[in-house]
C-alpha positions in Angstrom: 10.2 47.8 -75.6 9.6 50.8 -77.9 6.8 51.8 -79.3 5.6 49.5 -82.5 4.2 53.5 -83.7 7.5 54.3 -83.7 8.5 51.8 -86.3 5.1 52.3 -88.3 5.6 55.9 -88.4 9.3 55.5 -89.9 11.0 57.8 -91.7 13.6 55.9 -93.5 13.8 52.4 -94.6 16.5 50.4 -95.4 16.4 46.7 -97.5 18.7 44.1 -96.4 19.7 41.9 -98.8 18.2 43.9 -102.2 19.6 41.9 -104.9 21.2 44.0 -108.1 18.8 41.7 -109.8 15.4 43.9 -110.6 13.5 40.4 -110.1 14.3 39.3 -107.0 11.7 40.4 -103.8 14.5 43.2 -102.1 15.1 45.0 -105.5 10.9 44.9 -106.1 10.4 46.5 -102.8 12.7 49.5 -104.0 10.9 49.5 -106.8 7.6 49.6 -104.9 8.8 52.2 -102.2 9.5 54.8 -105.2 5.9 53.8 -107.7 3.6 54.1 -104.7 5.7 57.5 -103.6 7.4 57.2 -99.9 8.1 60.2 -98.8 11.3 59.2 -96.5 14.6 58.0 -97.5 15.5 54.6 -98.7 18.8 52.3 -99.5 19.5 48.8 -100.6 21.9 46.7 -98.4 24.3 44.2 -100.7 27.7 43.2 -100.0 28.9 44.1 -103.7 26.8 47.3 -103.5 26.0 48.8 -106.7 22.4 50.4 -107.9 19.1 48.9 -108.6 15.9 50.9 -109.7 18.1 54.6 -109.1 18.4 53.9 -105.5 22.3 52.8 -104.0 22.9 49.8 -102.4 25.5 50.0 -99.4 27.7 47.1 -98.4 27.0 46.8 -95.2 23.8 48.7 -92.9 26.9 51.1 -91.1 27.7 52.7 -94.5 24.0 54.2 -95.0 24.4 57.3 -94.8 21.4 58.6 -92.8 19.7 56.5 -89.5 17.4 54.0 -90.1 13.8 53.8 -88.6 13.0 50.5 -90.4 15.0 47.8 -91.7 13.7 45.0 -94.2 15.5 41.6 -94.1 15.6 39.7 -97.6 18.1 37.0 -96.4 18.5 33.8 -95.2 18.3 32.8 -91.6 21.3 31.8 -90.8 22.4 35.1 -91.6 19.8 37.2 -89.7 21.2 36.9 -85.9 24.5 38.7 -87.0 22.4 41.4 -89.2 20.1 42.3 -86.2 23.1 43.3 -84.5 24.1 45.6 -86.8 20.8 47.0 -86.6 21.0 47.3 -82.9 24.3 49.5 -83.5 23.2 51.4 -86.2 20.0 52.7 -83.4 17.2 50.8 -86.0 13.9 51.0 -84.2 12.6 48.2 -85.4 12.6 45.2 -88.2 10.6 43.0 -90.6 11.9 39.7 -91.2 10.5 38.5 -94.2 12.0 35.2 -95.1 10.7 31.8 -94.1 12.6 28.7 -92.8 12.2 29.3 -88.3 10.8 27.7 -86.2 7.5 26.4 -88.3 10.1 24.0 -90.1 12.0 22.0 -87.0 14.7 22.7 -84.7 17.4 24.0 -86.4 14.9 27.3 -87.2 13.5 27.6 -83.9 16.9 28.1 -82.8 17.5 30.9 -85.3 14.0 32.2 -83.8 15.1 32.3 -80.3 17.8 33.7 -81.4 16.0 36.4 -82.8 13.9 37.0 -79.9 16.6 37.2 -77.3 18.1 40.0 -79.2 15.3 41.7 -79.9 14.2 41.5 -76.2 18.0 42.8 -74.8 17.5 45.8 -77.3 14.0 47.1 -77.3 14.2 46.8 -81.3 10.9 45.9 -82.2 10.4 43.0 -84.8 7.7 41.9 -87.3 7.7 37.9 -88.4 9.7 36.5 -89.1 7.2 35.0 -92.5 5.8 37.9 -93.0 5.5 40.5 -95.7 5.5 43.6 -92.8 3.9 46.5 -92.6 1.8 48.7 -94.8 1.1 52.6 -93.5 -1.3 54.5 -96.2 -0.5 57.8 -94.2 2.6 58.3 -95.0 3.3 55.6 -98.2 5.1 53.1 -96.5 5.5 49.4 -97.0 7.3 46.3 -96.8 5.6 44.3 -99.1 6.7 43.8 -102.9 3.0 43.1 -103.9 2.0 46.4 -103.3 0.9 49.0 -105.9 -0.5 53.0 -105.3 -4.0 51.5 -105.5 -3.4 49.4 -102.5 -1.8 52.7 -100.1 -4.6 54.7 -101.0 -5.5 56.1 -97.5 -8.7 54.9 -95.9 -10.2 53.4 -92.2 -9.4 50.1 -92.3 -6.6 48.5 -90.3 -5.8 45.1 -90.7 -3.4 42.6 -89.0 -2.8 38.9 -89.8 -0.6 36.4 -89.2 0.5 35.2 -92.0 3.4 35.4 -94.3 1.5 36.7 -97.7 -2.1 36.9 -96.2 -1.4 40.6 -95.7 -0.3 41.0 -99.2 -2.6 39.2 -101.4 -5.7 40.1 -99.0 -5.3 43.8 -99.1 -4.5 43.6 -102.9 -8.0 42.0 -102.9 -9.4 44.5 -100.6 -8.2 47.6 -102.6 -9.7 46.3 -105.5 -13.4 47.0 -103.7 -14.4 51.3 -104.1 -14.2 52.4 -100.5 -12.6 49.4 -99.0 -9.1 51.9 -98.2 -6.8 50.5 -95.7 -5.2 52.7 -93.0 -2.7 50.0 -91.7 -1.7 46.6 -92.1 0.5 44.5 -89.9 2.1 41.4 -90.3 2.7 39.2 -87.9 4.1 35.7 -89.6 5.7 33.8 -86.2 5.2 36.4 -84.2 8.7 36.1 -82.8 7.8 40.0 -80.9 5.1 42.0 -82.1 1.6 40.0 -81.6 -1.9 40.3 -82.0 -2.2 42.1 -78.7 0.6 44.7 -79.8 -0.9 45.0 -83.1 -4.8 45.2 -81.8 -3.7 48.3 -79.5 -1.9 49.8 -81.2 -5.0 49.8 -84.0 -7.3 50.5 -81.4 -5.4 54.0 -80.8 -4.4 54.9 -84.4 -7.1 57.6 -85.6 -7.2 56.6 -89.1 -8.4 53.3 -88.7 -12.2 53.5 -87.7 -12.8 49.6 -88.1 -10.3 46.8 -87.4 -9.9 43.8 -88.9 -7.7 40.8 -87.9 -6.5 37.0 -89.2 -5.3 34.7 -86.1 -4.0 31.1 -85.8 -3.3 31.5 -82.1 -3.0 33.6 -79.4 0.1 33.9 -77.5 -1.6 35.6 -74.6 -5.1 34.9 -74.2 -6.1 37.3 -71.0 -3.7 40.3 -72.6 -5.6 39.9 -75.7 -9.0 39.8 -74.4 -8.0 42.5 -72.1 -6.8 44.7 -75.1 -9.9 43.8 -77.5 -12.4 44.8 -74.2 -10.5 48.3 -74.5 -10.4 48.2 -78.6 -14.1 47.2 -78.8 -15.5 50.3 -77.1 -13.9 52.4 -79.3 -14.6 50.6 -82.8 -15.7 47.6 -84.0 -13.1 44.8 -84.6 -13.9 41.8 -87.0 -11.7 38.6 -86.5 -11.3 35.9 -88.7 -9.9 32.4 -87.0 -8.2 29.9 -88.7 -7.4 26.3 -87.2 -10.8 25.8 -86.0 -10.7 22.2 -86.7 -8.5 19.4 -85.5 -7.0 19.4 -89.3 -7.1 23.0 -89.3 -5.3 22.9 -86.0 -2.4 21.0 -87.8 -1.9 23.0 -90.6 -1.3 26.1 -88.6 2.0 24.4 -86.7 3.4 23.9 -90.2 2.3 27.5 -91.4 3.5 29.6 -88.7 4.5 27.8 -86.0 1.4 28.6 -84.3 -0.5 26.3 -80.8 -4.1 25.5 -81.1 -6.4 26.9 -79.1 -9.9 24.8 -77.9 -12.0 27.0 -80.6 -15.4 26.8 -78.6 -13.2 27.8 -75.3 -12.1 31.0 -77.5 -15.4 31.3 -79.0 -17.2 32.1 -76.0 -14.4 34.3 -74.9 -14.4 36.7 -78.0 -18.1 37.1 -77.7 -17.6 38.0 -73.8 -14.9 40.8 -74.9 -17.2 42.1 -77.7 -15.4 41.1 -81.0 -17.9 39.8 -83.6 -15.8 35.9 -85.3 -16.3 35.7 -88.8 -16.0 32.8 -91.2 -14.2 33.8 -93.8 -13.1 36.8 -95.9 -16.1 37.0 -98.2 -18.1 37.1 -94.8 -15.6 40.3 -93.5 -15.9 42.0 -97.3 -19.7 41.9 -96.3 -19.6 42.8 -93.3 -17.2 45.9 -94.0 -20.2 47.0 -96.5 -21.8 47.3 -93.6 -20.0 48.7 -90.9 -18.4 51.5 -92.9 -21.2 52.5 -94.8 -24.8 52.8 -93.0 -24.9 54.0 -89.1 -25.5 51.4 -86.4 -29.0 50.4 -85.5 -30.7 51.4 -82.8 -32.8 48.4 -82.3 -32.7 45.0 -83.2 -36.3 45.2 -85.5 -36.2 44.4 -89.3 -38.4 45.9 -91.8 -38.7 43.9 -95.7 -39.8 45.2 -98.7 -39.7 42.8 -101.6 -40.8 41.4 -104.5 -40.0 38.0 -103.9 -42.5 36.3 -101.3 -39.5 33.6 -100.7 -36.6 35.3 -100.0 -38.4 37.8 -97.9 -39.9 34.5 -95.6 -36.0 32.9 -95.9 -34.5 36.0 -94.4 -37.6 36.6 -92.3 -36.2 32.8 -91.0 -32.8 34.2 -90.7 -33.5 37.1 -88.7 -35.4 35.1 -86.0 -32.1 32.5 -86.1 -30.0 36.0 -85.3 -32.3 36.9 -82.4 -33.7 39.9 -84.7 -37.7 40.7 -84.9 -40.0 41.1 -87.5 -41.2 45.1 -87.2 -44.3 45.6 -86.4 -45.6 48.7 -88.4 -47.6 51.2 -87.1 -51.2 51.5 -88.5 -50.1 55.2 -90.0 -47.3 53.1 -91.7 -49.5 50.8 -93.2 -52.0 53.4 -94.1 -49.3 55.1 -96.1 -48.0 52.2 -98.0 -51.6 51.1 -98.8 -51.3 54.4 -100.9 -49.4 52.1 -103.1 -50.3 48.7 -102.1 -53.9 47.5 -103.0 -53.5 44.5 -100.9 -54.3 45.2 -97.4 -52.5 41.5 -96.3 -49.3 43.0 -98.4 -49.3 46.0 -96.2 -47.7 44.3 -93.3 -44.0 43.0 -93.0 -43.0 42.0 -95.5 -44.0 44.3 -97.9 -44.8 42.5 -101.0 -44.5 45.0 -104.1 -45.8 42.7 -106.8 -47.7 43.4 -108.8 -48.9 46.8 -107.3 -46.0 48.4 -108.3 -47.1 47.7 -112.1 -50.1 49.8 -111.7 -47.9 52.7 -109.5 -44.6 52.8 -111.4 -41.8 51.6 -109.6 -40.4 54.8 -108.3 -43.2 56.1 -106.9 -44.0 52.6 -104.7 -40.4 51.9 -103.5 -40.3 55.3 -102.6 -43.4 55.9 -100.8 -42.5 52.7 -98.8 -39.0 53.2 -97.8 -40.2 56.7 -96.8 -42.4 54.8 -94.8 -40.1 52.4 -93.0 -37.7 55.3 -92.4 -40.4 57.3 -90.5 -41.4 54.4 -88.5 -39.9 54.4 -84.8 -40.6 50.7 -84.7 -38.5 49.8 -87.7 -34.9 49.8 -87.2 -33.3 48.4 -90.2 -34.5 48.0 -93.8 -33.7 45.4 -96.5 -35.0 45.6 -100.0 -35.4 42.9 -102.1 -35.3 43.9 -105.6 -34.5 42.9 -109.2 -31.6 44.1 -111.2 -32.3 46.1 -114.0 -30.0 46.9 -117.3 -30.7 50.8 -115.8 -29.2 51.1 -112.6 -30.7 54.5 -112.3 -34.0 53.4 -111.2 -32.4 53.2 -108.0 -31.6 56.9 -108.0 -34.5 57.8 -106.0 -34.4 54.8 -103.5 -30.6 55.8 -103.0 -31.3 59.6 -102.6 -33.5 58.9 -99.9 -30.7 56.6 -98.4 -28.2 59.0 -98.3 -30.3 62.0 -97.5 -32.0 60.7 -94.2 -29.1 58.1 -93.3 -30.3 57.3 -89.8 -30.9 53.5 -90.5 -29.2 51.0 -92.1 -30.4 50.2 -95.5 -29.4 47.3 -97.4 -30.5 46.2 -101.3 -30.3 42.5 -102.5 -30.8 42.0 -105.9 -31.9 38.9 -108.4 -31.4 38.5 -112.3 -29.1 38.5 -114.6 -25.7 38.5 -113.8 -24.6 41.8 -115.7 -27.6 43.7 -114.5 -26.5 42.4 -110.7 -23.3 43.5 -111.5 -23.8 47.1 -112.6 -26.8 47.8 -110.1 -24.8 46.8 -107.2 -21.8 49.2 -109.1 -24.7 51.8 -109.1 -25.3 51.5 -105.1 -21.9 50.8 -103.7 -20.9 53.4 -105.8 -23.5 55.2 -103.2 -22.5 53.7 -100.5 -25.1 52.0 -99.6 -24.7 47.8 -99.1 -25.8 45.5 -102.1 -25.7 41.6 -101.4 -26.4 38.5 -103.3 -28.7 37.3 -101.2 -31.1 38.7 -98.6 -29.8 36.7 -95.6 -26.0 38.2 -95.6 -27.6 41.1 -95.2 -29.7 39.8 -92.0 -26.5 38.5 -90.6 -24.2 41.9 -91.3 -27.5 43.8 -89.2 -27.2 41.2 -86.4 -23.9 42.1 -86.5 -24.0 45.8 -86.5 -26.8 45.6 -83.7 -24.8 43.2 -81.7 -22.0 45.2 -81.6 -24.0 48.6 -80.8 -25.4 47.0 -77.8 -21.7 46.1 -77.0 -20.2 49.9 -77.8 -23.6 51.3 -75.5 -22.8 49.3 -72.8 -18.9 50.5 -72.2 -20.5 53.9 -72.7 -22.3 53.2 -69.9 -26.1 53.6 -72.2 -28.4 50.4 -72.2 -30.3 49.5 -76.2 -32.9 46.8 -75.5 
C-alpha cells in the first residue's frame, strides 16, 4: 500500500460531488481550500459542471485537467464503489470518504464498505473513513474539512488523529481557539475501512512537525501492531490517548457511531501503560495536559515542591501527589534558610510553603520571588506548583514569570483562586508566557505525574534509568 505521507503531502485536491450550491458541504470545502490559502491546485466534480466560489467543476474526475493527489467524496454510497474506480484510473493516491450511511448502519452499508475496502486493497489507493471529515496538514494548507478556518491551519506541533466523523473538526476548532495549542496534522479515521490508528500513529510518530501526539479511539483493529507502533512512537514523543466505549453502554454506542468492536477496557488499560502511552479522560484533561507537555521541560524526578497561600489546597494536592506516587520535597536547610529571609515562621519554611501573611510585611514580589528562586536552586525539588490568588493586575506575575522563563529547567505550574475575571486575565497573563495556569492545584499534580511518568518511559528506551 502507498504511503499515507504521500496522500497528506498532496499537491492537488479534487471534490467529488461539490454542489453549484455555495451551502452545501463540497462547495464549502472549495470555499475553505482558497480562505485558508492552499497552495496546490483544486477542482469541483459535478455531472452538470459549472463554477462555484471561482473554481470549475468538471463532469466527471477524467476531465480534470491536471493528476490528482487527493480526492474528497461528497456523495452517496451507493455511488462511491463506481467513483473509486475512476480514481484508480485517473492514478489518485489516495481518498477521503466523508459521507455516512456503511457499515455502522446494517447490512446493506457494510456491503458498500467491503466494497470499498476490496478496491482500495487491489489498488494501493489509500483511503480515509468512510464518516470522516479527513485530513488537515498546517504545513502546506491542506484540508478536507468544511469547518475549517486559517486560525485552525496555523502551523504548530500537535498531531491529532480520531476516529470519528466530526470529532476532528469541531475538536481542533476548539483547540485553535487556545494561544499555542497549533496543530501540525490531523487525521480522520471515521470506520477505518484502510487507514487506522496504527497507520495514523506512525506515520505521526515520523512527521517532524508534530512534537506531541494526540489520539481519540473506539477500538483497535490490531491490538499487537498498535502497541508495537506506540512502543516505537513513545520513545520519540509523548502520545496522549483518549478512549471512548469504556463502559458496557459506552461499548454500544460506539457500534452505532462507527462501526467500531469493544475492547475489555482494563485488558487495554494495562496494555497502554506497558507500551508507554499515558490514557486520559477526556478532552479537558488532554487541553491540560498539552499546557504541560508543550510548555515546561520534563522533570527529572518525581519530587513536588508547594508554595501557597491557601493551607487547604496545598494539603489536597499534597494528598494528590502521594495518590500519583509523587513525594513531598524535602528542602535543604540552605533552602529553608533562604526562604525564612521572607518567612517569619520557621514551621512555614518547610513544604508547603505557606506565604500568608508574611508576604504582607515583604511585598509580594519580593517573597514569591525569593522562594521560587529557592525551589529552583534546590537539587531536591523537581517540580514547583504555586498556589496564588488572581489579581485585577496580572503583572504582579511579571517577576514570578521572568524567573520561569529565564531558568526553565523545571516545570512550573500556577493555580489561581478569586474572581472569575481576575482568573481569567491572570491565567491570559501566564499562558500568554507559556507557563501552565490551572483551576485547581491538583490538575496540575496529575499533568506532573504525567510528564514524570512519561520521562522515566522516554529514559528507559534511551537506555538512561531516573529513579
Amino acid at each position: 500500500m502507498r504511503p499515507i505521507r504521500e496522500v497528506l503531502d498532496a499537491k492537488s485536491v479534487a471534490v467529488i460531488g461539490a454542489s453549484r450550491d455555495p451551502e452545501k458541504p463540497g462547495a464549502q470545502l472549495l470555499r475553505v481550500l482558497k480562505k485558508v490559502g492552499f497552495q496546490g491546485l483544486v477542482a469541483g466534480v459535478n455531472p452538470q459542471g459549472g463554477e462555484v466560489f471561482e473554481t470549475p467543476l468538471y463532469r466527471n474526475l477524467e476531465e480534470v485537467p491536471f493528476a490528482v493527489d487527493l480526492a474528497v467524496l461528497h456523495i452517496p454510497p451507493r455511488l462511491i464503489p463506481p467513483v473509486l474506480q475512476d480514481c484508480v484510473r485517473k492514478g489518485v493516491k489516495g481518498v477521503v470518504i466523508s459521507a455516512e450511511g456503511f457499515a455502522e448502519t446494517g447490512e446493506e452499508g457494510a456491503q458498500y464498505q467491503e466494497e470499498v475496502k476490496k478496491i482500495l486493497r487491489s489498488s494501493g489507493m489509500r483511503g480515509f473513513g468512510p464518516n470522516t471529515l479527513g485530513l488537515v496538514n498546517t504545513a502546506t494548507g491542506l484540508t478536507t474539512s468544511y469547518y475549517a478556518g486559517p486560525r485552525m491551519l496555523r502551523p504548530g506541533p500537535i498531531g491529532f488523529a480520531a476516529q470519528s466523523g466530526i470529532f476532528v473538526g469541531a475538536l481542533l476548532r476548539y483547540l485553535s481557539s487556545f494561544e499555542g495549542f497549533q496543530l501540525s496534522k490531523g487525521l480522520g479515521l471515521g470506520n477505518k475501512v484502510d487507514v487506522n490508528e496504527s497507520d495514523a500513529l506512525s506515520y505521526l510518530a515520523e512527521d517532524e512537525q508534530t512534537r506531541i501526539i494526540g489520539m481519540y479511539l473506539e477500538d483497535v483493529r490490531d491490538g499487537r501492531r498498535f502497541l508495537e507502533t506506540a512502543r516505537r512512537a513513545v520513545a520519540k514523543k509523548p502520545v496522549l490517548l483518549i478512549k471512548g466505549g469504556r463502559t458496557q453502554e459506552g461499548a454500544r454506542a460506539t457500534a452505532s457511531h462507527t462501526a467500531s468492536m469493544a475492547v475489555e477496557d482494563t485488558v487495554f488499560e494495562g496494555a497502554l501503560r506497558q507500551a508507554g502511552v499515558i490514557r486520559l479522560t477526556g478532552i479537558d484533561e488532554f487541553v491540560r495536559s498539552l499546557k504541560g507537555f508543550l510548555n515546561m521541560p520534563l522533570p527529572k524526578g518525581g519530587r513536588l515542591a508547594f508554595v501557597t497561600y491557601s493551607g487547604a489546597q496545598a494539603i489536597l494536592s499534597i494528598d494528590a501527589s502521594v495518590d500519583l506516587g509523587l513525594q513531598v520535597a524535602r528542602l535543604e536547610e540552605s533552602t529553608r534558610e533562604r526562604i525564612g529571609r521572607v518567612i517569619a515562621t520557621a514551621s512555614k519554611t518547610r513544604n508547603p510553603v505557606d506565604i500568608f501573611p508574611d508576604w504582607l510585611a515583604h511585598g509580594f514580589e519580593t517573597t514569591t520571588t525569593e522562594i521560587l528562586n529557592a525551589f529552583v536552586e534546590d537539587p531536591g525539588v523537581d517540580g514547583i506548583i504555586c498556589i496564588s490568588f488572581a489579581d485585577s493586575n496580572p503583572e504582579i506575575y511579571q517577576p514570578m514569570a521572568d524567573i520561569i522563563r529565564r531558568e526553565s529547567v523545571k516545570p512550573v505550574f500556577f493555580s489561581l483562586l478569586g474572581a472569575q475575571k481576575d482568573i481569567d486575565a491572570c491565567r491570559m497573563f501566564l499562558e500568554e508566557r507559556r507557563i501552565p495556569c490551572f483551576d485547581f492545584p491538583e490538575m496540575a499534580v496529575r499533568v506532573f505525574a504525567q510528564m514524570w511518568q512519561y520521562a522515566r518511559i522516554k529514559a528507559r528506551s534511551e537506555g538512561r534509568g531516573l529513579d
